[in-house]
NUBALO-14063 format. One record per residue (C-alpha): residue number from 1; residue in one letter; x, y, z. Coordinates in Angstrom, 3 decimals. Example, Ala and Ser with C-alpha at 12.3 -4.5 7.8 and 13.67 -1.06 7.14 Angstrom:
BEGIN
PT   num   residu       east      north         up
PT     1        A     12.300     -4.500      7.800
PT     2        S     13.670     -1.060      7.140
END
This chain:
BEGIN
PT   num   residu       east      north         up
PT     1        X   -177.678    -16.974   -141.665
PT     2        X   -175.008    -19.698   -140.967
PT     3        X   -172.880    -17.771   -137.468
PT     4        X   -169.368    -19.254   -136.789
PT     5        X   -169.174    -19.155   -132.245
PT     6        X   -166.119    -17.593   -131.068
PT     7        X   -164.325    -19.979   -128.480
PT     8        X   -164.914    -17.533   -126.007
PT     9        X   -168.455    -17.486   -126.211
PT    10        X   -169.112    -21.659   -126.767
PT    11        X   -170.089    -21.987   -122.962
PT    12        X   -172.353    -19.517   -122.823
PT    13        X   -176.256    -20.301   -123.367
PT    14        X   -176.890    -18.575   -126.762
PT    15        X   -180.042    -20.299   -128.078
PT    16        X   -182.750    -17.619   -127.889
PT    17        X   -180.747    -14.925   -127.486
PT    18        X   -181.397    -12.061   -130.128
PT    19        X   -178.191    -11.066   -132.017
PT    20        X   -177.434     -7.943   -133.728
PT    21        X   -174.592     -7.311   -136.505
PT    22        X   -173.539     -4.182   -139.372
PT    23        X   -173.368     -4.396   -142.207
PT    24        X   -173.324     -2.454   -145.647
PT    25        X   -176.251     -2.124   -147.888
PT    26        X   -176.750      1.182   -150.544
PT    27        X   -173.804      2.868   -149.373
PT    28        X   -175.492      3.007   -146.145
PT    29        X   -175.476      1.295   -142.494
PT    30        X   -177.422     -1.050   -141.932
PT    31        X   -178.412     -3.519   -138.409
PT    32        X   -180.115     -6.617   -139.070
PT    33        X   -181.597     -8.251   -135.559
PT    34        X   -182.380    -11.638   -135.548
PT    35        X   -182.669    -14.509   -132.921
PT    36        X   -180.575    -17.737   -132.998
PT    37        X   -182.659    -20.279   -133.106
PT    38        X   -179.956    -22.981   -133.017
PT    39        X   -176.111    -24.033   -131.996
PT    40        X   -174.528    -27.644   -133.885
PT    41        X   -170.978    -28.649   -132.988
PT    42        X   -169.057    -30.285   -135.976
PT    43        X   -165.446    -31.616   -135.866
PT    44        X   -164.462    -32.358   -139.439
PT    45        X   -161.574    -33.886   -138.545
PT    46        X   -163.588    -36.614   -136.127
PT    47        X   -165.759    -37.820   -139.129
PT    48        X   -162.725    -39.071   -141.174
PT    49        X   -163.356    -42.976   -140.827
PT    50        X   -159.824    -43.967   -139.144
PT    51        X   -160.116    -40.891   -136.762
PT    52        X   -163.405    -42.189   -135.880
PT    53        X   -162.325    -45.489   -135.367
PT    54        X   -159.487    -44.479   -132.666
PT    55        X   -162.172    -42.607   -131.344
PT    56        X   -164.340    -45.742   -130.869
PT    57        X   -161.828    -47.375   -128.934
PT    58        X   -159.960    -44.503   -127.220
PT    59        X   -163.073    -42.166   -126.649
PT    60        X   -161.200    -39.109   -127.395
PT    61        X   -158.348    -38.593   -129.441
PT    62        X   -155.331    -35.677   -128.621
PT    63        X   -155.330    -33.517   -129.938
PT    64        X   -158.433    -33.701   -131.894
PT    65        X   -161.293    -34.460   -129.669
PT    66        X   -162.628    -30.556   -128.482
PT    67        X   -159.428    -29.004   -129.452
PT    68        X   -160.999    -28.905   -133.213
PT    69        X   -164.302    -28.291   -132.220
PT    70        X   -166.550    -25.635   -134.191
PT    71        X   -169.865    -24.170   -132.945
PT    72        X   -172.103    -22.825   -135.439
PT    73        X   -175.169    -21.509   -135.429
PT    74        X   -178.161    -20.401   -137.172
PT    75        X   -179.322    -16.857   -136.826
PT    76        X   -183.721    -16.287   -137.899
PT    77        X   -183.229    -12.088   -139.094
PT    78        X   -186.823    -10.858   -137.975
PT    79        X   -185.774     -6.808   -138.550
PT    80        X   -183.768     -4.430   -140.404
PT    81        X   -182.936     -0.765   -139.695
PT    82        X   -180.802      1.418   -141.849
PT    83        X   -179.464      4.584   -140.258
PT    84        X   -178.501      8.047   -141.971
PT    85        X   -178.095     11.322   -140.930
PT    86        X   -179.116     10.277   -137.162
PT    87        X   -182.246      9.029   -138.872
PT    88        X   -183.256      5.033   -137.951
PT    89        X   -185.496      3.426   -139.609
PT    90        X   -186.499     -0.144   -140.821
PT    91        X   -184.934     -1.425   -143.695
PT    92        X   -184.714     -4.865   -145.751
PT    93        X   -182.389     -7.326   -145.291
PT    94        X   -180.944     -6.964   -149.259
PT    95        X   -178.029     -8.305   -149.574
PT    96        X   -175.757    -11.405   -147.401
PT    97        X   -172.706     -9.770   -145.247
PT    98        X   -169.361    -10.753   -146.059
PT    99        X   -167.513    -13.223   -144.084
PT   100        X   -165.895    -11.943   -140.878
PT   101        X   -169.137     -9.925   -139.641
PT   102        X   -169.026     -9.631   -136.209
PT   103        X   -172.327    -10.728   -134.721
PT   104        X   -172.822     -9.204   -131.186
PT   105        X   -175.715    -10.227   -128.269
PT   106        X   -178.442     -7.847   -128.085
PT   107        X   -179.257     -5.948   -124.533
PT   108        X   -181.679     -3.446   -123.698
PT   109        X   -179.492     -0.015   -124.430
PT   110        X   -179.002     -1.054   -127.875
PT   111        X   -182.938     -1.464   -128.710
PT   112        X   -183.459      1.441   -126.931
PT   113        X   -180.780      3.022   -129.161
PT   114        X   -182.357      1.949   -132.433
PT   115        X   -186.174      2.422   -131.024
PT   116        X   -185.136      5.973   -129.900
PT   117        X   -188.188      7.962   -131.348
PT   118        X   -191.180      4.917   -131.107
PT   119        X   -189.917      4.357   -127.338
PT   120        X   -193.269      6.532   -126.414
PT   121        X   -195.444      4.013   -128.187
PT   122        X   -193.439      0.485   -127.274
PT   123        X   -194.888     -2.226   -125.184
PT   124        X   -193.007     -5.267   -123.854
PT   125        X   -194.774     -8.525   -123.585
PT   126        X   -191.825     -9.772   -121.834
PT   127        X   -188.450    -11.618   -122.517
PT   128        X   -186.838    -12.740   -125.041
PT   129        X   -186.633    -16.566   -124.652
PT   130        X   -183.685    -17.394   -122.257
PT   131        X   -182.302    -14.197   -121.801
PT   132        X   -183.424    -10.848   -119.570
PT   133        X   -183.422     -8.678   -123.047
PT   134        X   -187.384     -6.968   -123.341
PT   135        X   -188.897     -7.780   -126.367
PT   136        X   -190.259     -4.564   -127.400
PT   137        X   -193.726     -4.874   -129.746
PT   138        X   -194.910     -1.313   -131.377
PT   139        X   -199.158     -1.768   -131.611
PT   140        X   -200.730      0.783   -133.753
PT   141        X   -204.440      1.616   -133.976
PT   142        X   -206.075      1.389   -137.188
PT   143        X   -206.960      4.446   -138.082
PT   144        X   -204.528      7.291   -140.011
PT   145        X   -202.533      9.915   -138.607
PT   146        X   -199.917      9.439   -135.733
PT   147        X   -198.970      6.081   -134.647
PT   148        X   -202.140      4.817   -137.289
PT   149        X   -201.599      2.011   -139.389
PT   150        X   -203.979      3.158   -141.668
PT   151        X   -206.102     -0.189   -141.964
PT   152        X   -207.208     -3.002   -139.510
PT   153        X   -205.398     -6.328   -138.689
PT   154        X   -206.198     -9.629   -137.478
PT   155        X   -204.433    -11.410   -134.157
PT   156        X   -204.655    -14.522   -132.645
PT   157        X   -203.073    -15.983   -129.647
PT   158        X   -203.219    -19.910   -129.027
PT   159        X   -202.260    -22.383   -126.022
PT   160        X   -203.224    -24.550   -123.401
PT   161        X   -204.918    -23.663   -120.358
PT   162        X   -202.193    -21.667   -118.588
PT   163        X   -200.233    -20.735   -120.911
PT   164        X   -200.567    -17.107   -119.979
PT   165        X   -203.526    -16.388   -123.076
PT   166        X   -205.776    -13.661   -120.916
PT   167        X   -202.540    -12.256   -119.455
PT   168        X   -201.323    -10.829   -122.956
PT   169        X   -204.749    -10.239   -124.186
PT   170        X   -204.891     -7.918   -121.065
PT   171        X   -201.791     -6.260   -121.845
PT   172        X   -202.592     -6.216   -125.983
PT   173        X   -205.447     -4.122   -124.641
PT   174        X   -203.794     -1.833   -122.092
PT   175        X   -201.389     -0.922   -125.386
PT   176        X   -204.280     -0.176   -127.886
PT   177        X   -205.975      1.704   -124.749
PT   178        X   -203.454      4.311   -124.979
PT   179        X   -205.320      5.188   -127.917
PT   180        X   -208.620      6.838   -127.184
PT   181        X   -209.856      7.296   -130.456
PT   182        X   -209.679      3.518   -130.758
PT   183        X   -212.702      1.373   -129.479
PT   184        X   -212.090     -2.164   -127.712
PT   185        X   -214.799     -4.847   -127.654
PT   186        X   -214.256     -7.518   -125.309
PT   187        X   -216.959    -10.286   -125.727
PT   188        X   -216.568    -12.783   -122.656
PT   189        X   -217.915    -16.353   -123.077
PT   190        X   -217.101    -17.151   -119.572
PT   191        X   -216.130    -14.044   -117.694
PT   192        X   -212.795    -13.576   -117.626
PT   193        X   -212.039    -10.208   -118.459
PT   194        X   -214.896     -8.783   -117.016
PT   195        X   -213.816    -10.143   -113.176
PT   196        X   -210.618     -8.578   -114.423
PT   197        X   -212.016     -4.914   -114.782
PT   198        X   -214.782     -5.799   -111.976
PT   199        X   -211.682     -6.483   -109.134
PT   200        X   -209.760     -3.937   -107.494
PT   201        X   -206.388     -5.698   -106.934
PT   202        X   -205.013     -2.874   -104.119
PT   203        X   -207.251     -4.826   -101.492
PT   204        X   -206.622     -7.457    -99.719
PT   205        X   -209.516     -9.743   -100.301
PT   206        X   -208.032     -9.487   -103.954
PT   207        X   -204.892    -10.982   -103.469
PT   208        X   -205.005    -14.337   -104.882
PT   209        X   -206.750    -13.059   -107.953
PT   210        X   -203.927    -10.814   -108.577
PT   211        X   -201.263    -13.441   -107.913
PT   212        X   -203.020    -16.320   -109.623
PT   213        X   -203.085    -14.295   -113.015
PT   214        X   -201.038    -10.760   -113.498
PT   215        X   -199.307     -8.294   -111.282
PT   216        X   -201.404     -5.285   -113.079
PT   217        X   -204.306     -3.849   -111.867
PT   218        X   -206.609     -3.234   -115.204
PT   219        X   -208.891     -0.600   -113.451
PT   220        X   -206.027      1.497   -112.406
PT   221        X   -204.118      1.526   -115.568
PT   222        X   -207.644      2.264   -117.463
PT   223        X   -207.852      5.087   -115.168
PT   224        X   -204.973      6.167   -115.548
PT   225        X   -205.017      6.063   -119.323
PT   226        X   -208.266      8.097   -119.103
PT   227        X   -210.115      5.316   -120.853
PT   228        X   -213.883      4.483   -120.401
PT   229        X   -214.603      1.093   -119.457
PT   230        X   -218.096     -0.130   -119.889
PT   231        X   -218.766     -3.822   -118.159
PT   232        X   -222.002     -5.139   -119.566
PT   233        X   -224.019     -8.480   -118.958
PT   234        X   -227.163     -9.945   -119.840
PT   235        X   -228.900     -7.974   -116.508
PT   236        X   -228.295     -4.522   -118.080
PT   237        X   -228.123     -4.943   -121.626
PT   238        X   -231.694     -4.722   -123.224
PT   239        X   -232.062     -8.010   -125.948
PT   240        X   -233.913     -6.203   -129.132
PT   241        X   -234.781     -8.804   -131.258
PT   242        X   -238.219    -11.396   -131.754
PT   243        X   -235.814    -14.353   -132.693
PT   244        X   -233.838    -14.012   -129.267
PT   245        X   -237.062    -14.336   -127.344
PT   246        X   -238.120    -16.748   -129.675
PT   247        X   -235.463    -18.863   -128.452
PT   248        X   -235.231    -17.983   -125.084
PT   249        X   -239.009    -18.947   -124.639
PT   250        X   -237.768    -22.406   -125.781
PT   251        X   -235.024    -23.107   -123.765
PT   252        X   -237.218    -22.083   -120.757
PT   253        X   -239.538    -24.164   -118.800
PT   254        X   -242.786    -22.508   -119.126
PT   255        X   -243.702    -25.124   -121.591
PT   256        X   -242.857    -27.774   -119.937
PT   257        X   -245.234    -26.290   -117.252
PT   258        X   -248.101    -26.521   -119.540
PT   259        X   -247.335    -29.860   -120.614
PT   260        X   -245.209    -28.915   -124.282
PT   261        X   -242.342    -30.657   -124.968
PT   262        X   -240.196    -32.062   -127.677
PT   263        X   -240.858    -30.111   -131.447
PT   264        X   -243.839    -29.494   -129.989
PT   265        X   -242.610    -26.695   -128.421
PT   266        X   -241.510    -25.449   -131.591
PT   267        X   -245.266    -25.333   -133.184
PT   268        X   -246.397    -23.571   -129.881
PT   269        X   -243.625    -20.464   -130.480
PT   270        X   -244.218    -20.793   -134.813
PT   271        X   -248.359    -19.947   -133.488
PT   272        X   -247.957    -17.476   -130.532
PT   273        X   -244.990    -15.315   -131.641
PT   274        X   -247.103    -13.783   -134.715
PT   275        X   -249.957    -13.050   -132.148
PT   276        X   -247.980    -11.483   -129.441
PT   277        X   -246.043     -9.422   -132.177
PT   278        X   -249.358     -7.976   -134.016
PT   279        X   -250.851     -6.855   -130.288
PT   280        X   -247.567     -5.842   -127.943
PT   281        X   -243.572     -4.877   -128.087
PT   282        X   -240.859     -6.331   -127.117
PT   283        X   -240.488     -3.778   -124.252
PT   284        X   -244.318     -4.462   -122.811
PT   285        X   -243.639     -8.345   -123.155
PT   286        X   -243.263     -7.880   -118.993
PT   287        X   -246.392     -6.530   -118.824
PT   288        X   -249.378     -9.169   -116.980
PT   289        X   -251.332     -7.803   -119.802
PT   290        X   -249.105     -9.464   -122.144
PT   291        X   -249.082    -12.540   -120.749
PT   292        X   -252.671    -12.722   -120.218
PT   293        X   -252.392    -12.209   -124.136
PT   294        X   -250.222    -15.135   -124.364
PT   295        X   -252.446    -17.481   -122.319
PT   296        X   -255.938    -16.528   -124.369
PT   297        X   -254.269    -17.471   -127.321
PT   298        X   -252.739    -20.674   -125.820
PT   299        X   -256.814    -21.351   -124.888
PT   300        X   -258.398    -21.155   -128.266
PT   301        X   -258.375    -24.341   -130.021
PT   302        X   -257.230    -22.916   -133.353
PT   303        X   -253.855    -22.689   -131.869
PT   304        X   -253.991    -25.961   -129.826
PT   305        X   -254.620    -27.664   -132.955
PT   306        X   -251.335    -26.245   -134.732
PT   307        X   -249.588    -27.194   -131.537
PT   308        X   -250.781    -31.140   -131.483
PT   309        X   -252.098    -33.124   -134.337
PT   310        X   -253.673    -35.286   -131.930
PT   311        X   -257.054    -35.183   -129.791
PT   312        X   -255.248    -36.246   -125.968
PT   313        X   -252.537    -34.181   -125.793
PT   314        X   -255.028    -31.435   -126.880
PT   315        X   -257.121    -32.139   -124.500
PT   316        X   -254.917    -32.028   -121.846
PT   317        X   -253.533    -29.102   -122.837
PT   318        X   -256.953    -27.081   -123.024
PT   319        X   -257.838    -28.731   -119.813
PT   320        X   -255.067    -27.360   -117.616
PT   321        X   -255.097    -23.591   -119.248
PT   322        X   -258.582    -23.914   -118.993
PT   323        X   -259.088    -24.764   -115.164
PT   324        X   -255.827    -23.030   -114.000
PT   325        X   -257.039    -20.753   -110.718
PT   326        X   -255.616    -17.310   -110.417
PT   327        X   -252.526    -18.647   -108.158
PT   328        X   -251.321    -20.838   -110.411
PT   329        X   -251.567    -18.053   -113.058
PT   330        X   -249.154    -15.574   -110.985
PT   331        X   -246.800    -18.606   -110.189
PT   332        X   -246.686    -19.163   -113.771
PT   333        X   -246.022    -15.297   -114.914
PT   334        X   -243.762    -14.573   -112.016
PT   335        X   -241.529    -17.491   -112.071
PT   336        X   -241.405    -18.624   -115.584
PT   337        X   -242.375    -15.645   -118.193
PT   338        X   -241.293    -12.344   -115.979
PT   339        X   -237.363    -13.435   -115.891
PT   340        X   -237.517    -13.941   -119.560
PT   341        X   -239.167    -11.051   -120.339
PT   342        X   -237.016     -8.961   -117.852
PT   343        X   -234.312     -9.252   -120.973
PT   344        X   -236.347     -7.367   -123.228
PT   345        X   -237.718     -4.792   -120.822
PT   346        X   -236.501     -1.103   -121.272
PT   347        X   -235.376     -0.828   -117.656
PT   348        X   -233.041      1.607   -115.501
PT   349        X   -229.401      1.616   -116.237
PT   350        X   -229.645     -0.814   -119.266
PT   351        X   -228.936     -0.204   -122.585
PT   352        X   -229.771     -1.399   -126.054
PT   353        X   -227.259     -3.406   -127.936
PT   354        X   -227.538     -0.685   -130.985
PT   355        X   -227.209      1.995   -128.209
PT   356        X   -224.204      0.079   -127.106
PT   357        X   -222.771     -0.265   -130.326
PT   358        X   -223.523      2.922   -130.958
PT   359        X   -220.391      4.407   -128.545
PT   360        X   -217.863      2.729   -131.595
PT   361        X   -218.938      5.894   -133.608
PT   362        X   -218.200      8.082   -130.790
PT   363        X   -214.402     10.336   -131.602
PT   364        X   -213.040      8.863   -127.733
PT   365        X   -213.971      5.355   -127.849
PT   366        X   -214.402      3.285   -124.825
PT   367        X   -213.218     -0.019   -123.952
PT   368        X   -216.506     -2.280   -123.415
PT   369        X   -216.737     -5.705   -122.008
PT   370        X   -219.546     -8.101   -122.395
PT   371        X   -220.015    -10.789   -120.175
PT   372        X   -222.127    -13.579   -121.566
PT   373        X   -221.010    -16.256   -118.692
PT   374        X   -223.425    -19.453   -117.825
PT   375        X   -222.387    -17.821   -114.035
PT   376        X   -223.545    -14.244   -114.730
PT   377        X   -226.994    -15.508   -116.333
PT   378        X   -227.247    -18.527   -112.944
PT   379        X   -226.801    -15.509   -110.980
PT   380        X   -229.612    -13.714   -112.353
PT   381        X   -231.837    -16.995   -112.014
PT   382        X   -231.772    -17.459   -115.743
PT   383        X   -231.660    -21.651   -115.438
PT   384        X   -232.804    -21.633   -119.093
PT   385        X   -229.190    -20.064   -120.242
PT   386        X   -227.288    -22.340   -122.353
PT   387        X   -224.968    -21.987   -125.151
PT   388        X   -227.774    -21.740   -127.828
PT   389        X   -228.963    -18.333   -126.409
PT   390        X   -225.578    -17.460   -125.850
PT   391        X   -224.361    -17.947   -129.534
PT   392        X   -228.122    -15.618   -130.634
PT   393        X   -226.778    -13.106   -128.554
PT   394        X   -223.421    -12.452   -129.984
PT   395        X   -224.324    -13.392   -133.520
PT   396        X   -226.393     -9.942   -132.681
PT   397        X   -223.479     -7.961   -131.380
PT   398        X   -221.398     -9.337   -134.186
PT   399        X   -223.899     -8.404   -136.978
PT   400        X   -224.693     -4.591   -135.321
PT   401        X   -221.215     -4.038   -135.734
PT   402        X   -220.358     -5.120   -139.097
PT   403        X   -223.147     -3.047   -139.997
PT   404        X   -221.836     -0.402   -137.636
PT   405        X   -219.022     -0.803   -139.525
PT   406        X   -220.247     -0.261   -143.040
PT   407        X   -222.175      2.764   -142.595
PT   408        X   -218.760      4.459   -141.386
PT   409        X   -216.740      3.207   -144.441
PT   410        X   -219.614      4.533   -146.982
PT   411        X   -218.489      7.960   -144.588
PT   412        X   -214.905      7.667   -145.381
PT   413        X   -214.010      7.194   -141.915
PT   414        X   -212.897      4.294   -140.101
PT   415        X   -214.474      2.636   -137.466
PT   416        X   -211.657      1.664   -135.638
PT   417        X   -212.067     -0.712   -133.131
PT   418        X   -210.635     -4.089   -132.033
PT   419        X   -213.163     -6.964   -130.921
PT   420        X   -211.703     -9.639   -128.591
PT   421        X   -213.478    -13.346   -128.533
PT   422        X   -212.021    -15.387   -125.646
PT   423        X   -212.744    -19.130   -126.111
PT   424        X   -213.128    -18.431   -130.260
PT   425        X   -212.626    -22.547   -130.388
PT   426        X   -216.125    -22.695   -129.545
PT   427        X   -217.899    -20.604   -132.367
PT   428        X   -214.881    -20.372   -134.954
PT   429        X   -214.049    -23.586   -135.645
PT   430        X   -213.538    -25.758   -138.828
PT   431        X   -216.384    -28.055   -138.770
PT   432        X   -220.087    -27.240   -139.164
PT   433        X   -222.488    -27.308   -136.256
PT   434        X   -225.782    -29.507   -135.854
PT   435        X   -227.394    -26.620   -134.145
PT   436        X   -228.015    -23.840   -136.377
PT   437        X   -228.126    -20.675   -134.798
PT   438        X   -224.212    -21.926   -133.610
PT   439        X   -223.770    -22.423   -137.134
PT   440        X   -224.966    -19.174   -137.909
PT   441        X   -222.424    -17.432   -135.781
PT   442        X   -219.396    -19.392   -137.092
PT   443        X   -220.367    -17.738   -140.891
PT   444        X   -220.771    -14.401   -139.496
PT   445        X   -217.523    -14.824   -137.659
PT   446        X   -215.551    -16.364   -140.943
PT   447        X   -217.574    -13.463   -143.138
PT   448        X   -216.579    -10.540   -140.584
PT   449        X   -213.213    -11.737   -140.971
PT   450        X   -213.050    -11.515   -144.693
PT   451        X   -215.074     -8.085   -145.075
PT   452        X   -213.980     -5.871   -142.288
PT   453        X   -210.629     -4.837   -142.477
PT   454        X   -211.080     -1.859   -144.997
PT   455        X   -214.060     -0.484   -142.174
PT   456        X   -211.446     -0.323   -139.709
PT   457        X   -212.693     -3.668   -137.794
PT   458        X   -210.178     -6.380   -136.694
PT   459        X   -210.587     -9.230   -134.852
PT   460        X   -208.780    -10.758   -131.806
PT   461        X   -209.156    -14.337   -131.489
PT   462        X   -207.592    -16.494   -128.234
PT   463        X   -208.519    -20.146   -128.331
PT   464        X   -206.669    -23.028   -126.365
PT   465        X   -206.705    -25.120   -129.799
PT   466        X   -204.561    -24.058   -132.920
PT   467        X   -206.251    -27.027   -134.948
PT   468        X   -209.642    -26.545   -134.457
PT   469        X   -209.735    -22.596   -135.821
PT   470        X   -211.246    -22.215   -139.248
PT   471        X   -208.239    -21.920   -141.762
PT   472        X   -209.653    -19.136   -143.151
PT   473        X   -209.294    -17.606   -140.199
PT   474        X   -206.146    -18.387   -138.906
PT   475        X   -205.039    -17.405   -142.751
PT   476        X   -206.285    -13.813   -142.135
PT   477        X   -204.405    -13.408   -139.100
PT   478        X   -201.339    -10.390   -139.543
PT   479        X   -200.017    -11.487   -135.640
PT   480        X   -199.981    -14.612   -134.138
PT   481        X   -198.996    -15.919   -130.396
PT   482        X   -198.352    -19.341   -130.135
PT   483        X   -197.884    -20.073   -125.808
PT   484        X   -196.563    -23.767   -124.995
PT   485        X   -198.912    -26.355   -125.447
PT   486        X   -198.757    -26.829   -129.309
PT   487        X   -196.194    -28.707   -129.990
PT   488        X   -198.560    -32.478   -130.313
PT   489        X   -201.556    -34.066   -132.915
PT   490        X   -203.204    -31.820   -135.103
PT   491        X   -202.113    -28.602   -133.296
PT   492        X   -198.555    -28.731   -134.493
PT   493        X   -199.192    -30.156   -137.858
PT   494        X   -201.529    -26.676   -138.292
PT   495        X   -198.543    -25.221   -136.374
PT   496        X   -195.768    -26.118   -139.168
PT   497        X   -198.432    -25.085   -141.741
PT   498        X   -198.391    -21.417   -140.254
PT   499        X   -194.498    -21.701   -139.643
PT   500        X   -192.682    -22.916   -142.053
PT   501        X   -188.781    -22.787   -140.778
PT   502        X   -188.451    -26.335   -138.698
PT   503        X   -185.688    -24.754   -137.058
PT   504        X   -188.385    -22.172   -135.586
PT   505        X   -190.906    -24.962   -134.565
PT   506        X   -187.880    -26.515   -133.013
PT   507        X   -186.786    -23.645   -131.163
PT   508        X   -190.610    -23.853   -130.380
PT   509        X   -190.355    -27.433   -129.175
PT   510        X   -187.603    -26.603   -126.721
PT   511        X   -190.052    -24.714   -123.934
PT   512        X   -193.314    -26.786   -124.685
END
């Protein structure tokens, strides 16, 4: 809508500022807000061709140069409310207002007027852009009943490093907390969140944490909020699957210690994992007795010979298992195969990633993050952790609760729950992988997206690249956040795809 800038108001800085006007719709009230997104000055009397040539030559001309100014702007309606019998609630925008509509600025008594009755279930993000009005945001959970949307959604929220990404995550998720029969999933690629809920930001060794990223301190508020927060990494979440240890047994070194390498490798797992799985669990792989297992099978020559074609490396391989003295047997199983094993084990205050899973089906639903960080996995002398095992680990989580999922929509009921990936650049992107267990994850990622909005299962995706996201993806997404950053290459061209006002992307361009 086309806004005509009283002379009173031309100095003032109105770009940003949210704008609300009456008008008449159904025999009824109605308030359209909206944001102006743009101010033009024209002087129609300036762009006759002798005017502007006095002007050339002059530089201004009396009484014509800002005497017959007019400001206009260009006002973006994002919401409606109609307003009967002290009822409000949202409306369309229907119909255009006549001409002579007075268009007022926007301040934080009249959204509180209008948001009256929701003002127990608001949350503001912040500030409108260049003005001190709070943007108020309503979150539902996604369930029925009160404040229930009644199905899942998809967000996303995009920028550069530092554009404040975690920040509103953290305070997305402090909203949906409010909600305890909602469940939050927070899977942490490089530990983010769960140094978040790990520091308590009333101390004083915690002060430059909490002034390097938010003045709220997530434990307290959780606390307060009465919901559960369960922090999880690798050290006490039991891994419950042969193709994780599979892997994991490749990206370690014990091979290399026995002189495997290259595909190789590969031909020693393809012959030992079927032997170790017909005489042992996953749980008793820590066992000496299972290693011992492993080893007699690494000495017979039927499996040497699926492990090399040729007669030296065989050789040498059945010469050091052969000859290798007790020592070097316990250096082997306690540095090498025990801190792999110590995954799978069924040990004290871990828990198995079904069992974990298994609190989404609870009614009060905790808030669990899982921290999957290279520096978690260093710290627990895991040298072998890489990406690879990283990716196997949430493709797991990922597929145990789509399943989760599905078994509570053939119930009728929803399931209810949010997951967050931080860093979803990494595993969500547009173009295939080479490795493919990373490929793997990226089509259970673009599937779960697809399939898992009528279970009550949405997805919240933060990535520092707009461009790089899977369009299907980013073409599921109900709510986006766009922080500063976007506005060059490939990330606004995806940008203008998403949004298609210029003006908008302009408006964009202004604080980027």
């Amino acid at each position: 809508l086309a806004l005509d800038i009283l002379e009173s108001s031309v100095t003032r800085q109105l770009v940003g500022e949210l704008a609300i006007f009456r008008y008449l719709q159904d025999s009824k009230n109605h308030y359209a807000i909206g944001q102006i997104i743009e101010i033009v000055l024209k002087n129609f009397l300036l762009e006759d061709p002798t005017i502007k040539s006095v002007a050339r030559k002059r530089g201004s001309v009396n009484p014509i140069s800002g005497i017959q100014d007019v400001h206009i702007g260009k006002l973006l309606c994002s919401a409606i409310f109609t307003s009967s019998d002290d009822l409000i609630e949202p409306s369309l925008l229907g119909t255009v207002p006549p001409t002579g509509t007075y268009v007022y600025q926007v301040n934080d008594d009249i959204l509180s007027t209008i948001l009256e009755k929701q003002k127990n279930s608001l949350l503001y993000l912040g500030n409108s852009y260049g003005s001190k009005t709070k943007l108020p945001m309503w979150f539902k959970h996604f369930d029925y009943g009160e404040n229930g949307a009644g199905e899942a959604y998809h967000l996303g929220i995009f920028g550069i490093t530092g554009s404040g990404k975690s920040t509103l995550a953290k305070m997305i998720l402090t909203t949906y907390s409010k909600f305890r029969q909602m469940g939050l999933l927070v899977l942490d690629p490089v530990g983010e969140f769960s140094k978040s809920f790990a520091n308590d930001n009333s101390s004083n060794t915690d002060r430059e944490y909490q002034n390097s990223d938010s003045n709220f301190n997530m434990k307290k508020i959780m606390n307060f909020l009465n919901k559960q927060v369960v922090s999880i990494n690798v050290r006490n979440l039991v891994l419950d699957r042969w193709s994780l240890f599979e892997e994991i047994l490749l990206e370690s070194q014990i091979f290399h210690q026995l002189t495997i390498k290259g595909p190789n490798k590969g031909f020693a797992v393809d012959a030992l994992i079927p032997k170790l799985r017909n005489k042992t669990t996953l749980t008793k792989l820590i066992k000496r007795e299972s290693f011992d297992l492993f080893m007699n099978e690494l000495r017979k020559e039927e499996i040497q010979l699926l492990i090399f074609s040729t007669p030296e490396p065989r050789k040498r391989l059945n010469n050091l298992v052969s000859n290798m003295d007790e020592r070097n047997l316990d250096n082997l199983y306690s540095q090498y195969w025990v801190p792999i094993c110590s995954l799978f084990e069924d040990r004290p205050e871990a828990v198995t990633i079904d069992d974990l899973l298994e609190k989404f089906s609870w009614k009060l639903k905790p808030l669990i993050v899982v921290d999957l960080s290279e520096q978690t996995a260093h710290n627990m002398q895991l040298r072998y952790w890489n990406e690879t095992i990283q990716s196997l680990i949430l493709k797991r989580l990922l597929k145990g609760l789509v399943s989760l999922g599905e078994k509570t929509w053939q119930k009728n009921t929803s399931l209810n729950t949010l997951v967050v990936l931080d860093e979803a650049h990494r595993y969500a992107r547009k173009d295939e992988f080479s490795d493919s267990n990373l490929e793997q994850l990226r089509l259970t990622l673009l599937d779960a997206v697809r399939t898992t909005r009528k279970y009550g299962l949405g997805w919240l995706f933060i990535s520092t690249s707009l461009s790089s996201i899977h369009r299907d993806i980013l073409q599921q997404l109900r709510i986006m956040f766009f922080g500063f950053g976007l506005s060059l290459g490939n990330d606004l061209v995806t940008l203008r795809e998403l949004v298609s006002d210029e003006k908008a992307i302009d408006l964009y361009r202004t604080f980027t």
